[in-house]
N, C-alpha and C positions, 0 to 999 in steps of 0.2 A: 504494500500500500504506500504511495506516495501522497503530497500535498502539494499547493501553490499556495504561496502568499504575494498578493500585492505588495509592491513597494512605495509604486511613483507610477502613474498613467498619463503623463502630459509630455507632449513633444514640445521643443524649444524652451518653455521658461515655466513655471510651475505656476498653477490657480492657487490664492491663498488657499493653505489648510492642505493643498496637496505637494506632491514630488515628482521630478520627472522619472524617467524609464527605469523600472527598478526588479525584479522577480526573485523569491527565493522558493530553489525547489528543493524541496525534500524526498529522499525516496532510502530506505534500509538502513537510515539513520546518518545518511551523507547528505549536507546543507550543500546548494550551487548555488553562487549568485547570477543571472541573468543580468548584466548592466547595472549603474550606478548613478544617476544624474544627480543634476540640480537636487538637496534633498533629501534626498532618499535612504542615508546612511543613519539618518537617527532611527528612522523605521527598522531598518534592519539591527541595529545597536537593541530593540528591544527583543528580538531574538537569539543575541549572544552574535560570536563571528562565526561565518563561515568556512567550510573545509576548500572552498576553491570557488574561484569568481570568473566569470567568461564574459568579456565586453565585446559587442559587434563590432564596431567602430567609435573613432576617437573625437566626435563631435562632444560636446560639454555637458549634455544634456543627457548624453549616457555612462559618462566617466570620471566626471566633477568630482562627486566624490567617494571611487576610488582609492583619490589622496586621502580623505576623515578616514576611510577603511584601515588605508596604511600607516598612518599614522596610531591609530589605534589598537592596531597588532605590534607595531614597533616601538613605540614605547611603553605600551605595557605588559610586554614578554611576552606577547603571543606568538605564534606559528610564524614561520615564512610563509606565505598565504601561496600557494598555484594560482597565477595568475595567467589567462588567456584570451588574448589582444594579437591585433596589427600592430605592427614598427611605429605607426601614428597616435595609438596610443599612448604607450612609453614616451613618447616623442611630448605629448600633451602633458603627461601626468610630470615629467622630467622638466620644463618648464612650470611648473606653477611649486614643485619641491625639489631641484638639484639636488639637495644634500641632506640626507640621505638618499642617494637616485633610484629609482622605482626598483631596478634588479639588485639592489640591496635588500630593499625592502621585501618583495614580492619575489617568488622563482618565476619566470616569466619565457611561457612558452609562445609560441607563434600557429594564432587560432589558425591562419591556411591547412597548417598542415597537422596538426594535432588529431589523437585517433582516439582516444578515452581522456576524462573525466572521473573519478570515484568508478563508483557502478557502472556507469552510463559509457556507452560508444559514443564517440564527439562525432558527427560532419560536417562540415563547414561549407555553405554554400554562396560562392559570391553573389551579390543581389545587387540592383543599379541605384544609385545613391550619390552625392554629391560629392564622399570622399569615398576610398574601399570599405565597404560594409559586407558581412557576411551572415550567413542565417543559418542558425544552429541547429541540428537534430540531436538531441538527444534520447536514446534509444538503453534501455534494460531490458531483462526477463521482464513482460507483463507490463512494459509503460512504454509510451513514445510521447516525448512532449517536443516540438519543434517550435522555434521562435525567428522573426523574420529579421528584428531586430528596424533598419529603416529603410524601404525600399519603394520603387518605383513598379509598376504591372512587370512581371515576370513568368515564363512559361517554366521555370526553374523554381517556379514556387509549387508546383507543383509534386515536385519530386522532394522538394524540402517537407511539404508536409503532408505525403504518402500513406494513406489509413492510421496517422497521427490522435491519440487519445487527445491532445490540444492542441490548439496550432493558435498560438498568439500572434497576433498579426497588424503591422502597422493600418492603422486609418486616420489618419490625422485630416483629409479633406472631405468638406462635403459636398463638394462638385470636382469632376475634375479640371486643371486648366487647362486652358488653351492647347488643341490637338496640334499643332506645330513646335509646342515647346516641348523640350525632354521628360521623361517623366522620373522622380527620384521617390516620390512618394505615394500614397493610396489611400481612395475612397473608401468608407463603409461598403458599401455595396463591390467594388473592388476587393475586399476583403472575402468576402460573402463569396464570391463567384472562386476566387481559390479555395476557399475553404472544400467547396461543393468538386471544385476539379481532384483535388488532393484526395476526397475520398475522408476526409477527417472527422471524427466522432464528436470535438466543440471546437469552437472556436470562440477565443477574446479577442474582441476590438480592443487596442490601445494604442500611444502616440498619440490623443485626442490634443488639437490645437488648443489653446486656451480657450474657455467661451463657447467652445461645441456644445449642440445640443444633444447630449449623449444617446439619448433615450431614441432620438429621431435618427440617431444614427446608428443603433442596434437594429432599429426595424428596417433600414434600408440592406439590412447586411440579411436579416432573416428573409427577405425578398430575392435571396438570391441562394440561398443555403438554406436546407431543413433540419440541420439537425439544431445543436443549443447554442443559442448564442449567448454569452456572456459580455457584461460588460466592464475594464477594468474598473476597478474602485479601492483606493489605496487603506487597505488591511483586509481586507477580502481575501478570504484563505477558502481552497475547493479541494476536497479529495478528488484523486487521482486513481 
């Protein structure tokens, strides 16, 4: 039996009262953190520290703080944390603390190519985003939770979240823009339509912009997906 707990469900900059991009899963008694933003690390402080933290990519709002993380294992004698990032992340988190620098702090592998987690088989799936972002499967005996992490419509989301027990999924818009511009992010209903292609058992909307009307953006996603749709909400924990 596994768990999820919300951490932070906001892309860019957090709604009072909440945090950005945050998850801890639990599963055979091994904590992973999914991302860190804006936030999010007192949330997680109320569950003790984790056994290993896996960041998509190095934007702020997924890795902010990371740093409160390490800092909170390094000075107060906890663990060297497994840490699983892009070179852009270290790169981020190394700018805002030098010294101690982050492979002091953390053992710090490289999410591309990395193949377990604790329990869990890691895959990493590059996904289109404004800097390298990658979208995570993790897979046990008896679980598969996949997370997208930030990304733009992908036929690769499909395979990332494959008959997935969850498939947390960015939606931060509720129209799409302009069909000539790039796409690095996703609709509710975008959401919703992978979720239904991947074959996935629920699906969480999260990365909601500030001021989304959340509610109206679950049902655009249930319009295109049958099975459960969730919607983050920061301390919301769901058995797995």
């Amino acid at each position: 039996m596994g768990e999820l707990t919300v951490l932070g469900s906001c892309g860019a900059f957090p709604e009072p009262g909440r945090a950005c991009a945050g998850f801890l899963l639990s599963h055979n008694g091994f904590r992973v953190v999914l991302d860190l933003g804006y936030g999010a690390a007192s949330r997680l402080f109320g569950h003790g520290l984790p056994d290993a933290v896996v960041v998509t990519h190095e934007h702020p709002d997924h890795c902010a703080d990371v740093s409160a993380l390490g800092r909170a294992s390094y000075y107060g004698d906890g663990p060297r944390l497994p840490l699983f990032c892009t070179p852009g992340t270290v790169g981020r988190l190394a700018a805002m603390e030098p010294r101690p620098h982050p492979t002091e702090v953390f053992s710090v592998h490289d999410l591309e190519s990395a193949t377990s987690v604790g329990p869990f088989r890691l895959t990493a799936y590059r996904l289109p985003h404004h800097v390298p972002n990658f979208g995570v499967r993790l897979a046990a005996p008896g679980l598969t939770v996949a997370y997208t992490g930030d990304t733009g419509p992908s036929p690769v989301l499909a395979e990332l979240g494959r008959d997935a027990d969850l498939l947390i999924c960015d939606a931060t818009y509720r129209t799409p823009p302009p069909g000539d511009e790039p796409r690095y992010l996703m609709t509710a209903a975008e959401a919703g339509s992978c979720a239904a292609a991947a074959g996935a058992r629920r699906l969480m909307l999260t990365h909601f912009w500030p001021g989304t009307d959340r509610s109206a953006a679950a049902e655009e996603a249930r319009a295109e997906f049958g099975g459960e749709v969730l919607v983050a909400e920061e301390g919301l924990t769901i058995e797995l």
